[in-house]
N, CA, C and O of each residue as an XYZ file, in Angstrom:
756
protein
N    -112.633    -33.490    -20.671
C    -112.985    -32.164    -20.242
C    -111.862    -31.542    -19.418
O    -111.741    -30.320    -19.333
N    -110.783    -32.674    -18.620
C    -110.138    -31.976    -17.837
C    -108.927    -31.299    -18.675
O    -108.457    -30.164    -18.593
N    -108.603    -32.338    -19.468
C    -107.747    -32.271    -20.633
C    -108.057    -30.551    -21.152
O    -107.261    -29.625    -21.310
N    -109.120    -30.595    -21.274
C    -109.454    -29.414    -22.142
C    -109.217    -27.919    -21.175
O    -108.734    -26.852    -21.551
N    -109.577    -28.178    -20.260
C    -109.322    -26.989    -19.244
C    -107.490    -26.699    -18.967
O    -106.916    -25.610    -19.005
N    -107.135    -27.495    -18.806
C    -105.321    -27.276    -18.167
C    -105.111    -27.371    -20.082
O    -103.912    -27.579    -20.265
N    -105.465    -27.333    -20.738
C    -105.024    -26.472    -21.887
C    -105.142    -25.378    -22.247
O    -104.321    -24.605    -22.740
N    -106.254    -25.260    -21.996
C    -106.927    -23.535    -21.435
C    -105.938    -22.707    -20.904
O    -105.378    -21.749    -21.435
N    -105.734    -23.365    -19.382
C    -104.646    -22.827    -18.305
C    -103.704    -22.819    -18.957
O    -103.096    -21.770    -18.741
N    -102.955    -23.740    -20.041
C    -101.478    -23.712    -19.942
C    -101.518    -22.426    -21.123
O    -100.572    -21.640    -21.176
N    -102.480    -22.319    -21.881
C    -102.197    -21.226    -23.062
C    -102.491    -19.915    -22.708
O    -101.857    -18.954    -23.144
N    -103.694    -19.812    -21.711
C    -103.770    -18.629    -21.046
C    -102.433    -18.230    -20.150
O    -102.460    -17.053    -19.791
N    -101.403    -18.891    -19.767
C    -100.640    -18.536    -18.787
C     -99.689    -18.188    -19.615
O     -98.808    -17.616    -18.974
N     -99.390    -18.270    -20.953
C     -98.248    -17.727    -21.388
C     -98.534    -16.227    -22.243
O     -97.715    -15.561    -22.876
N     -99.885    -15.986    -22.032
C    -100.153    -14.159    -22.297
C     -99.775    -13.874    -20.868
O     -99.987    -14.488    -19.822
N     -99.124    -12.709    -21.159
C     -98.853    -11.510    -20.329
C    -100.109    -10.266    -19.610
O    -100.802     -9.697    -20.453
N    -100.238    -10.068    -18.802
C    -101.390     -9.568    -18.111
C    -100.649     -8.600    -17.468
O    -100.384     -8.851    -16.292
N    -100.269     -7.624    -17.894
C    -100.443     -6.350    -16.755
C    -101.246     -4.981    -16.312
O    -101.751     -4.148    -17.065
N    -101.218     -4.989    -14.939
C    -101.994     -4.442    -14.576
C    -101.561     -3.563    -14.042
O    -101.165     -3.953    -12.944
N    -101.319     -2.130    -14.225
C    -101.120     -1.066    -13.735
C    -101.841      0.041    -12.703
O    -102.313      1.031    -13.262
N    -101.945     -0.027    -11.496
C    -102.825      0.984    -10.720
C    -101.699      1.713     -9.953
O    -100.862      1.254     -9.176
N    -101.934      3.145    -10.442
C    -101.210      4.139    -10.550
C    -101.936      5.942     -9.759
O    -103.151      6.028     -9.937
N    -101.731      6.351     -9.512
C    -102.700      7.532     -8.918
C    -102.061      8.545    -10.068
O    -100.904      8.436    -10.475
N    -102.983      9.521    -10.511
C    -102.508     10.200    -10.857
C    -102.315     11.322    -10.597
O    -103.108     12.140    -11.064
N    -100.958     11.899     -9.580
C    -100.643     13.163     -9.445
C    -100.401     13.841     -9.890
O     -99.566     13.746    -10.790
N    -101.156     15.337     -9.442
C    -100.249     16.453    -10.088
C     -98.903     17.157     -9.644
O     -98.590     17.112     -8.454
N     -98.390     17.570    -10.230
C     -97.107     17.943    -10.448
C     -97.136     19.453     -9.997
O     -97.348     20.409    -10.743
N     -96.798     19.514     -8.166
C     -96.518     21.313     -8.398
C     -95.969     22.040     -9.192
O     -94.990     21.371     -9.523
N     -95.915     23.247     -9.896
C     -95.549     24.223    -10.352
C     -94.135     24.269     -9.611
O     -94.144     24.135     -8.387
N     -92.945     24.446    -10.261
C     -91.605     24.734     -9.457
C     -91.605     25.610     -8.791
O     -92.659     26.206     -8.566
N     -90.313     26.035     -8.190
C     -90.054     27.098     -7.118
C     -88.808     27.232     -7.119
O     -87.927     26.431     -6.809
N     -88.754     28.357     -7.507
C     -87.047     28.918     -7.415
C     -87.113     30.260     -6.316
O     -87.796     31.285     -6.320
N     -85.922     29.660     -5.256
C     -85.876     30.528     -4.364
C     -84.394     31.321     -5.018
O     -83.467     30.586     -5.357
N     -84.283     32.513     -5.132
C     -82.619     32.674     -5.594
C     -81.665     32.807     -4.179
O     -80.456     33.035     -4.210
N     -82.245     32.669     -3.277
C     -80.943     32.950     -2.008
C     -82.376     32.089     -0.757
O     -83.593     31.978     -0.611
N     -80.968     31.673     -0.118
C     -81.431     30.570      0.909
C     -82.339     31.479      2.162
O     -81.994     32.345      2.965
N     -83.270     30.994      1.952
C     -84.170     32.234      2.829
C     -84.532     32.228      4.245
O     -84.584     31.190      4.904
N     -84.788     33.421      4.723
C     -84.469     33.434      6.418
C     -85.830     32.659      6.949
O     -86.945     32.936      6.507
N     -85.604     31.708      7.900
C     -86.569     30.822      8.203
C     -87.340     31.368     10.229
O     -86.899     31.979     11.203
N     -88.472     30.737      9.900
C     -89.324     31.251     11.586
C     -89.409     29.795     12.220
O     -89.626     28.738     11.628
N     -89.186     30.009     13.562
C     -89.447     29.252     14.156
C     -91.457     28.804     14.039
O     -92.163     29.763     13.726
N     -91.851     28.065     14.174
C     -93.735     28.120     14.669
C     -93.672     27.580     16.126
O     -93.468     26.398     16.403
N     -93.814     28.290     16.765
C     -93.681     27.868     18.256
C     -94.465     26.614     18.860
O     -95.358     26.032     18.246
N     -94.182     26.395     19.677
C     -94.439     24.399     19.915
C     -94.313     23.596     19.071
O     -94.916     22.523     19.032
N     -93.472     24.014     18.234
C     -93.359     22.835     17.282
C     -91.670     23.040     16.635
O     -91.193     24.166     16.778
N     -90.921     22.120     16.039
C     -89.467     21.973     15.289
C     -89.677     22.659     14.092
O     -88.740     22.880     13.325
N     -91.152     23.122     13.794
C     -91.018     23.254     12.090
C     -90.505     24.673     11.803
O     -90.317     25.382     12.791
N     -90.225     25.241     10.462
C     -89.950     26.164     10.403
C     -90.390     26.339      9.091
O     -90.549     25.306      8.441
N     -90.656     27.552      8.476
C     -91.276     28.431      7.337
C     -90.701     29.498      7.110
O     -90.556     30.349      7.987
N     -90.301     29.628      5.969
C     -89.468     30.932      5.607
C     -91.046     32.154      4.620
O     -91.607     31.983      3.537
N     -91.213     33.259      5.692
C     -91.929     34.211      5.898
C     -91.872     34.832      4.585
O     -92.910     35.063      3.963
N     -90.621     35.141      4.085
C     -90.371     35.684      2.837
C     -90.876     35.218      1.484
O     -90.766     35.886      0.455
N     -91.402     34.095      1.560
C     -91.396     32.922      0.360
C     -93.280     33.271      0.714
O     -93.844     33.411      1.799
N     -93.879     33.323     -0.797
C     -95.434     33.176     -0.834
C     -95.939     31.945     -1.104
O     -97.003     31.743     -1.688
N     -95.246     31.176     -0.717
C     -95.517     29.628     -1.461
C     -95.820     28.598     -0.255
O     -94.760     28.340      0.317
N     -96.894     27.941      0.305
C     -96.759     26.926      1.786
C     -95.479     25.890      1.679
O     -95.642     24.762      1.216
N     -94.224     26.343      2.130
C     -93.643     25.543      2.248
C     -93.305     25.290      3.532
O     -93.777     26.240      4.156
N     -92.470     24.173      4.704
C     -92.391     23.971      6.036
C     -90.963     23.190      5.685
O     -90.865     22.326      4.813
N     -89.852     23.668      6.547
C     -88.877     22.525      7.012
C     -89.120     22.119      8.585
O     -89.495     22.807      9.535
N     -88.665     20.367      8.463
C     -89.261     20.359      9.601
C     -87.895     18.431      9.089
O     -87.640     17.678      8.150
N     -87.642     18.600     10.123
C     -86.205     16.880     10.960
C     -85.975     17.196      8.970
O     -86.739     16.661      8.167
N     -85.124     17.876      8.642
C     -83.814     18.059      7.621
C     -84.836     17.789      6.261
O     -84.204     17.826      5.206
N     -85.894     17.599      6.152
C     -86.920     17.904      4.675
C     -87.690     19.175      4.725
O     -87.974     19.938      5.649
N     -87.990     19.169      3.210
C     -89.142     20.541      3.408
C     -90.235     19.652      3.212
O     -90.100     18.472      2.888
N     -91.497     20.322      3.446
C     -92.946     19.562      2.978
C     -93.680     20.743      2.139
O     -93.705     21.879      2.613
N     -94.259     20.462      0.919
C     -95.499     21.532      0.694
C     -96.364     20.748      0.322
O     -96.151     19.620     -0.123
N     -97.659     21.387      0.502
C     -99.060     20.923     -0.069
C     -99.613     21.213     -1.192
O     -99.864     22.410     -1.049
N     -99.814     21.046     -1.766
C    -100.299     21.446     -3.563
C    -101.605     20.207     -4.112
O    -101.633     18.993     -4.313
N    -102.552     21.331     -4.187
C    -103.929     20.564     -4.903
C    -104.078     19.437     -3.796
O    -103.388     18.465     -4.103
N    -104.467     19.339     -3.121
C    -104.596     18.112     -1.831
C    -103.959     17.216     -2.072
O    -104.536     16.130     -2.018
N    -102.330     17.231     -2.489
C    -101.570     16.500     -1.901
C    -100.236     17.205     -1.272
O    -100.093     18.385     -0.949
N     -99.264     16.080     -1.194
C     -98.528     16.735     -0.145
C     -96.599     16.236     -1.044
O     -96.678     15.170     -1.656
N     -95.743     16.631     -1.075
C     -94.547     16.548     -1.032
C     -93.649     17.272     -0.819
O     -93.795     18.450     -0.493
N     -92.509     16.670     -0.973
C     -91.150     16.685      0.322
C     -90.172     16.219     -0.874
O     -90.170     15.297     -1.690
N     -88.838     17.984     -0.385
C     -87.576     17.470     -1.170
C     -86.806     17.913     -0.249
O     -87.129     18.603      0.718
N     -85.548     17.435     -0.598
C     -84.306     17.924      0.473
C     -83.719     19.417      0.149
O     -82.632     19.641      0.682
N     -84.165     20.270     -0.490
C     -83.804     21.690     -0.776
C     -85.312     21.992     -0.979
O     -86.356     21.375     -1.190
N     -84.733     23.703     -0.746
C     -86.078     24.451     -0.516
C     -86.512     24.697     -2.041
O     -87.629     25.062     -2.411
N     -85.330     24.404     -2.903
C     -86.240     24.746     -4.816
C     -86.982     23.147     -5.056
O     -87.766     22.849     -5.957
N     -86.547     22.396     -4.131
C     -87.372     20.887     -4.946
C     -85.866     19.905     -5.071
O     -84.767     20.106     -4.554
N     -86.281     18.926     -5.864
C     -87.051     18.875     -6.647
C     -88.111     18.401     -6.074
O     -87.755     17.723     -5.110
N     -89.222     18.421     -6.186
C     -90.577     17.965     -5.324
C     -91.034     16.367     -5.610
O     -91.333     15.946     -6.728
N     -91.029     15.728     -4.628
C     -91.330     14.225     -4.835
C     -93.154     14.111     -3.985
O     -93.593     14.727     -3.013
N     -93.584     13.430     -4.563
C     -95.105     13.040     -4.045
C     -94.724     12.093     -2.634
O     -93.725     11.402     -2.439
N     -95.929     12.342     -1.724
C     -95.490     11.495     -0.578
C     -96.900     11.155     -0.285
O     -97.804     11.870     -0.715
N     -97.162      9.977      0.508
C     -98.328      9.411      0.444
C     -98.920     10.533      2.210
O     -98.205     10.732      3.192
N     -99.812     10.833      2.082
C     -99.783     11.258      3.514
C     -99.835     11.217      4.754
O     -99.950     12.068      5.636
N     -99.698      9.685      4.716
C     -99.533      8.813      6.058
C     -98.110      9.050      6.272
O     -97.764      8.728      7.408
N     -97.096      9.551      5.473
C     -95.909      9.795      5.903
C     -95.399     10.968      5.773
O     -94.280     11.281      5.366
N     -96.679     11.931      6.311
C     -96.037     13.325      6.224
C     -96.328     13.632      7.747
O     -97.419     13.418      8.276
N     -95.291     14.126      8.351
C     -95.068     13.720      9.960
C     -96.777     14.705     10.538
O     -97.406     15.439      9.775
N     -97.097     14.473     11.738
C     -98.260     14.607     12.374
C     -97.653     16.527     12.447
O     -98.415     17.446     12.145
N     -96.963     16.631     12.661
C     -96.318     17.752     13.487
C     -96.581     19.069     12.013
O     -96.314     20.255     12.203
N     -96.841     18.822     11.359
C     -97.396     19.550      9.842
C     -98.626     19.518     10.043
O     -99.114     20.596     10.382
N     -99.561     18.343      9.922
C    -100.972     18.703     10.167
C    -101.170     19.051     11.008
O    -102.341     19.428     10.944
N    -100.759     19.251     12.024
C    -100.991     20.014     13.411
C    -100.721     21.567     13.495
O    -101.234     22.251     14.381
N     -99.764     22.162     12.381
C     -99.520     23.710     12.221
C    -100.638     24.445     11.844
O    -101.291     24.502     10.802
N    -100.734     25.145     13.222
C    -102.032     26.052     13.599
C    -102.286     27.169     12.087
O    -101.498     27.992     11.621
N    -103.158     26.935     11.793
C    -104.047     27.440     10.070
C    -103.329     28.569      9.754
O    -102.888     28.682      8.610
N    -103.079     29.679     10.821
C    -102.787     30.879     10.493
C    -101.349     30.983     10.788
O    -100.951     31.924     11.475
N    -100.449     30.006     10.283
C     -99.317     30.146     11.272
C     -98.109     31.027     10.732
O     -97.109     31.452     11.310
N     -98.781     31.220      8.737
C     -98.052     32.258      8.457
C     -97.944     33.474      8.235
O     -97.127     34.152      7.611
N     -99.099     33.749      8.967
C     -99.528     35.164      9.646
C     -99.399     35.538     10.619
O     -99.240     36.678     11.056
N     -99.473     34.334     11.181
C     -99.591     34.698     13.288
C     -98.323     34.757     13.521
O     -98.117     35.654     14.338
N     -97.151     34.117     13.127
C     -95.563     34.560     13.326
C     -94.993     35.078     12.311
O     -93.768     35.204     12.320
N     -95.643     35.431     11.377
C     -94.626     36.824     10.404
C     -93.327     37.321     10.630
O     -92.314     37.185      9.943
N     -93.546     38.070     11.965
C     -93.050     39.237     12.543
C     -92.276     38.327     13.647
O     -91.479     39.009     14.292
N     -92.308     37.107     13.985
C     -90.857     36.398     14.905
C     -89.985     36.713     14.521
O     -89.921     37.168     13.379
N     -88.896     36.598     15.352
C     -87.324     36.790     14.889
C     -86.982     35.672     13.676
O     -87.380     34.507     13.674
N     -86.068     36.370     12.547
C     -85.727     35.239     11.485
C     -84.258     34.526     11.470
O     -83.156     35.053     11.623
N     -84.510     33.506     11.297
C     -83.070     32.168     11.435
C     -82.706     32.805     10.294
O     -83.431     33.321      9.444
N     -81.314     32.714     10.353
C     -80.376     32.231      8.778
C     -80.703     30.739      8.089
O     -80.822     29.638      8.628
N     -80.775     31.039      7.039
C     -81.334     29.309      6.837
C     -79.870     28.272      7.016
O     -80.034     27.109      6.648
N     -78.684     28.587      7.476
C     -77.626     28.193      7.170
C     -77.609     27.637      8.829
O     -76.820     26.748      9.151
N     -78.232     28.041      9.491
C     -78.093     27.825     11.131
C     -78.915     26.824     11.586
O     -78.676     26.014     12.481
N     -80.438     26.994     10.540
C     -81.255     26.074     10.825
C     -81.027     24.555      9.989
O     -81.354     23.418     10.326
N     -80.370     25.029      8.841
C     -80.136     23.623      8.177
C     -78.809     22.910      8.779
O     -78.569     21.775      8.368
N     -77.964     23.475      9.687
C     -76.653     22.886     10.509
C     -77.275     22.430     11.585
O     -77.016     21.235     11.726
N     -78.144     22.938     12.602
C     -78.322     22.619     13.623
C     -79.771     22.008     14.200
O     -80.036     21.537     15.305
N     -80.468     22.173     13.201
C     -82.646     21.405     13.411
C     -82.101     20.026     14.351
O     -82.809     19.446     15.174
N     -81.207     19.798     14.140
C     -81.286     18.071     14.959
C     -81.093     18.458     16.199
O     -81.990     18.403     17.040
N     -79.590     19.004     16.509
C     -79.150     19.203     17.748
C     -79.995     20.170     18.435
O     -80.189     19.791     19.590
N     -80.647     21.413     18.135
C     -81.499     21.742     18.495
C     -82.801     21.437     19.113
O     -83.117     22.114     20.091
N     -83.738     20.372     18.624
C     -84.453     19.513     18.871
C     -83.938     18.495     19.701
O     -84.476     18.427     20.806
N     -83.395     18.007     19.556
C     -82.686     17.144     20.505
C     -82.630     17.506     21.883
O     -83.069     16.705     22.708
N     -82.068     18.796     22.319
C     -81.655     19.804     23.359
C     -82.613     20.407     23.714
O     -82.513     21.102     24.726
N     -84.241     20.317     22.774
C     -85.298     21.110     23.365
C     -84.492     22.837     23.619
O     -84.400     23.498     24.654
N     -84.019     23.138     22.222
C     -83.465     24.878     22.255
C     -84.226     25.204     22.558
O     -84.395     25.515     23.737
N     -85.234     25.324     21.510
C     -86.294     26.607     20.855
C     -87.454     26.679     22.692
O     -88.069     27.692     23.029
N     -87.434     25.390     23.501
C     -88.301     24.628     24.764
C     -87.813     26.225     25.485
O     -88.490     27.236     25.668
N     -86.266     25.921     25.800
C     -85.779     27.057     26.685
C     -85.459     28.187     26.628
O     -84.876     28.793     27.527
N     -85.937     28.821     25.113
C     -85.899     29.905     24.854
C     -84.563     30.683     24.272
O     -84.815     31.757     23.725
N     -83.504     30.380     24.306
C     -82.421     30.637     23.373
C     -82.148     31.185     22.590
O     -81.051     31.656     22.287
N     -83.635     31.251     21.849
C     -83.399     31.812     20.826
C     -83.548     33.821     21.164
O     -83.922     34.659     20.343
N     -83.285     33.968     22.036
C     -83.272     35.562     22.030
C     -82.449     35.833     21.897
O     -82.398     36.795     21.131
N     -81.129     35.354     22.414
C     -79.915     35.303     22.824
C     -79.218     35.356     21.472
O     -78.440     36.223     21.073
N     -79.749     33.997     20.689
C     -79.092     33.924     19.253
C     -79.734     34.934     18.215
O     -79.123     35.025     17.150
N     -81.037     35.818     18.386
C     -81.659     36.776     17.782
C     -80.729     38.222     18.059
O     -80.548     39.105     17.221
N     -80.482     38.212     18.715
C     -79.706     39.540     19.045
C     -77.936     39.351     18.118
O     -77.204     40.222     17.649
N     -77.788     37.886     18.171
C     -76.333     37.535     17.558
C     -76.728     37.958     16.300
O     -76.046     38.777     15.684
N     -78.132     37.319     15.678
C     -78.168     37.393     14.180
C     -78.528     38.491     13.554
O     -78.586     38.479     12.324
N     -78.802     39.511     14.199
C     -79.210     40.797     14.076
C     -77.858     41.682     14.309
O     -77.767     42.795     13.792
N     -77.066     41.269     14.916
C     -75.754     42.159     14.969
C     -74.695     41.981     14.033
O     -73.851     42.823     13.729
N     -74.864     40.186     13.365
C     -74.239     40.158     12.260
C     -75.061     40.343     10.950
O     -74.631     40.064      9.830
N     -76.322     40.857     11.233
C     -76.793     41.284      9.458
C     -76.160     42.589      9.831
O     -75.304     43.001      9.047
N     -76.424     43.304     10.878
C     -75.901     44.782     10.688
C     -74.633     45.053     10.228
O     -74.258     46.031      9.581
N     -73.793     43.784     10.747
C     -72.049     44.093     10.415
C     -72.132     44.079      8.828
O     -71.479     44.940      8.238
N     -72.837     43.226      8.132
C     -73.286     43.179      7.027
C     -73.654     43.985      6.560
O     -72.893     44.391      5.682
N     -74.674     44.622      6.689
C     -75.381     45.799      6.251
C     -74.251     47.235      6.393
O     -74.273     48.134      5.552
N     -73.415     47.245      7.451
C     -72.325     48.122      7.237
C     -71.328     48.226      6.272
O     -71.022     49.243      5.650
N     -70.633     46.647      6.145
C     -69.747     46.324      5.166
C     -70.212     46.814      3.933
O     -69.422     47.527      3.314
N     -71.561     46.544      3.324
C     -72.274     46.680      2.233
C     -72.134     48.079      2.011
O     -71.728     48.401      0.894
N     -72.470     49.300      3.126
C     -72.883     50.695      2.775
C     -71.196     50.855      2.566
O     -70.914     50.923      1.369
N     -70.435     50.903      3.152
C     -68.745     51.188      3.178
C     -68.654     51.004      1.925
O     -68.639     52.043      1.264
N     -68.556     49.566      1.082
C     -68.686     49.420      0.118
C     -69.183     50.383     -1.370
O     -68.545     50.657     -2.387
N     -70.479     50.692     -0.980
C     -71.274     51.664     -1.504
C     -70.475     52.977     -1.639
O     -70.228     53.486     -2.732
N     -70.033     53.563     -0.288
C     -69.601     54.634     -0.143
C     -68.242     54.700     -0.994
O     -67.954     55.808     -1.444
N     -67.442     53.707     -1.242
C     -66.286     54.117     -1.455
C     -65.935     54.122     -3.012
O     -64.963     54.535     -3.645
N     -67.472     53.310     -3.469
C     -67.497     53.235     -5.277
C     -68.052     54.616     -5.413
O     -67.684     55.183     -6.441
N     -68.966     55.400     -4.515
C     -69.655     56.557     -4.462
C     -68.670     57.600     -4.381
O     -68.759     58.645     -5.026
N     -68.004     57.406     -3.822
C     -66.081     58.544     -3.512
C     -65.566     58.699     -4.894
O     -65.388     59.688     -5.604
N     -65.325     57.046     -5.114
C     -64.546     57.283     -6.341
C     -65.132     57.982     -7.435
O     -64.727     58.960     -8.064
N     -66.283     57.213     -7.552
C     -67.115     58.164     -8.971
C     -67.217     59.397     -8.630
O     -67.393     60.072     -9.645
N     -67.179     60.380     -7.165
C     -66.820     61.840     -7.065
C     -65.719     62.248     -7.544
O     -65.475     63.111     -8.388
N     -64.970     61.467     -6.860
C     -63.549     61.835     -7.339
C     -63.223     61.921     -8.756
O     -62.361     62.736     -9.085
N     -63.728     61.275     -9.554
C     -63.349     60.822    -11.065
C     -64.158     62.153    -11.922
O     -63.715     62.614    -12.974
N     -65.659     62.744    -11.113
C     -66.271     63.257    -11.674
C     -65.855     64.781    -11.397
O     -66.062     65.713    -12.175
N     -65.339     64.849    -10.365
C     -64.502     66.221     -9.679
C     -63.374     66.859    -10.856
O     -63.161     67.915    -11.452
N     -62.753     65.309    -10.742
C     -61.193     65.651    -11.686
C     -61.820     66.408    -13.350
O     -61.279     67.318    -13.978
N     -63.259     65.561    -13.755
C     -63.356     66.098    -14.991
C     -63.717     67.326    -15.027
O     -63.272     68.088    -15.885
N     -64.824     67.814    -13.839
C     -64.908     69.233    -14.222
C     -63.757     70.037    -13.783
O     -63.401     70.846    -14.639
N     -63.214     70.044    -12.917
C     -61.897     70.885    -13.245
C     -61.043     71.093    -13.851
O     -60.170     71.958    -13.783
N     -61.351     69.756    -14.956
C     -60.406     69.898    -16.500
C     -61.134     71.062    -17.248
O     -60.565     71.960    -17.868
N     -62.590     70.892    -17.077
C     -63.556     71.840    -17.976
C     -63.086     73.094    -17.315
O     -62.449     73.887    -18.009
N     -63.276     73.324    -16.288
C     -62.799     74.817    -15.748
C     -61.312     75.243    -16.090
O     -61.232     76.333    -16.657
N     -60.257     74.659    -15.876
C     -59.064     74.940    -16.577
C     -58.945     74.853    -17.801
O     -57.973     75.327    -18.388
N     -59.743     74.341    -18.291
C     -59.925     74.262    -20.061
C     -60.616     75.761    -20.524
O     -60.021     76.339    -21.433
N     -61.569     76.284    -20.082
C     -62.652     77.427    -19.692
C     -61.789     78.727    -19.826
O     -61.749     79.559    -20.732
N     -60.973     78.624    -18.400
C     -59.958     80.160    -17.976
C     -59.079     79.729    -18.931
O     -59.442     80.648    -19.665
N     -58.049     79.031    -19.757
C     -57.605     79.041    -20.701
C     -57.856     79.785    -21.969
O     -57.113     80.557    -22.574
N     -59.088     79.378    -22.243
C     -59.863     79.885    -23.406
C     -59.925     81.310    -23.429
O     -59.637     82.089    -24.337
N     -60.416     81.547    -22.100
C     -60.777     83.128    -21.651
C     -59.371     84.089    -21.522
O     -59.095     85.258    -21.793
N     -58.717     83.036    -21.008
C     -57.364     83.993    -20.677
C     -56.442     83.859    -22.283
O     -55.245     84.113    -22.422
N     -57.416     83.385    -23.390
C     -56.604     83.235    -25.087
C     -55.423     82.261    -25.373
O     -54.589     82.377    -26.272
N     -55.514     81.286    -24.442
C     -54.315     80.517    -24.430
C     -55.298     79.378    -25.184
O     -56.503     79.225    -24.979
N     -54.554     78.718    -25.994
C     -54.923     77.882    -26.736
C     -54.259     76.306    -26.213
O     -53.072     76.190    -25.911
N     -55.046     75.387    -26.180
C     -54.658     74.057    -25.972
C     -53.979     73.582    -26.559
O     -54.451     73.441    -27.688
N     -52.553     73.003    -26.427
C     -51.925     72.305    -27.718
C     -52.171     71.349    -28.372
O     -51.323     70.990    -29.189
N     -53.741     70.410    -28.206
C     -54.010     69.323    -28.499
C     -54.618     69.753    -29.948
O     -55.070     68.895    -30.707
């Protein structure tokens, strides 16, 4: 009988048995941001949310996080690619962002996302956002969109000149073309 059993065992042990337990997630819908978008502080907290974007997304210590269908993932750019994360490792400081938080700071002053993705560490680190700083750097970033926003109209203006200019020169061909006609002089063309 024993014989018969550890033959059992030895033939059963050379099938293969696998067992796969797997969750099955869904897959957010992508997100294409086309330009790196201006991000809000959420006050008492490191995280930040770009106001502009209709989509729950949060950067927060150099990842983004979004939530989709009750789960949760995190990529290192704001388009993705989106990886699943279990939610014991989606930091406390996310479930803790007060419900309305992208309503209730809308209207805060907005980061460059280029300032917040250089500096979220050292910032945090230094307790910035703690001592308030950021007015100081709101008034900087507001004086260089304007320098911006100037460069841009100058710009504007001077393709706007030229196409006067270009459009000037033609009708005064038509008008000297005109008193020609009138005055019986014929064009030599």
């Amino acid at each position: 009988m024993l014989s018969l059993v550890l033959l059992m065992t030895a033939g059963s042990s050379r099938a293969e048995v696998n067992v796969s337990v797997g969750i099955n997630v869904p897959v957010p819908p992508p997100l294409f941001i086309p330009a790196p978008p201006e991000l809000v502080i959420i006050p008492g907290t490191y995280a930040y949310y770009p106001p502009g974007v209709d989509v729950d997304i949060v950067f927060y210590h150099g990842y983004w996080y979004r939530p989709y269908d009750n789960y949760w993932y995190r990529a290192t750019s704001y388009n993705g690619p989106w990886h699943y994360v279990v939610r014991e490792r989606v930091p406390q400081y996310i479930f803790n962002l007060p419900p309305d938080y992208r309503r209730a700071y809308h209207d805060n002053p907005r980061i460059p996302y280029g300032h917040v993705h250089k500096n979220w560490n050292k910032w945090e680190r230094d307790k910035y956002w703690d001592k308030r700083h950021w007015k100081h750097k709101q008034h900087e970033w507001k004086h260089e969109k304007k320098e911006q926003k100037h460069e841009r109209k100058k710009v504007t203006q001077e393709h706007r000149h030229g196409n006067k200019e270009m459009h000037q020169g033609k009708q005064g061909q038509k008008q000297e073309h005109k008193q020609k006609r009138k005055n019986g002089q014929n064009d030599p063309e």
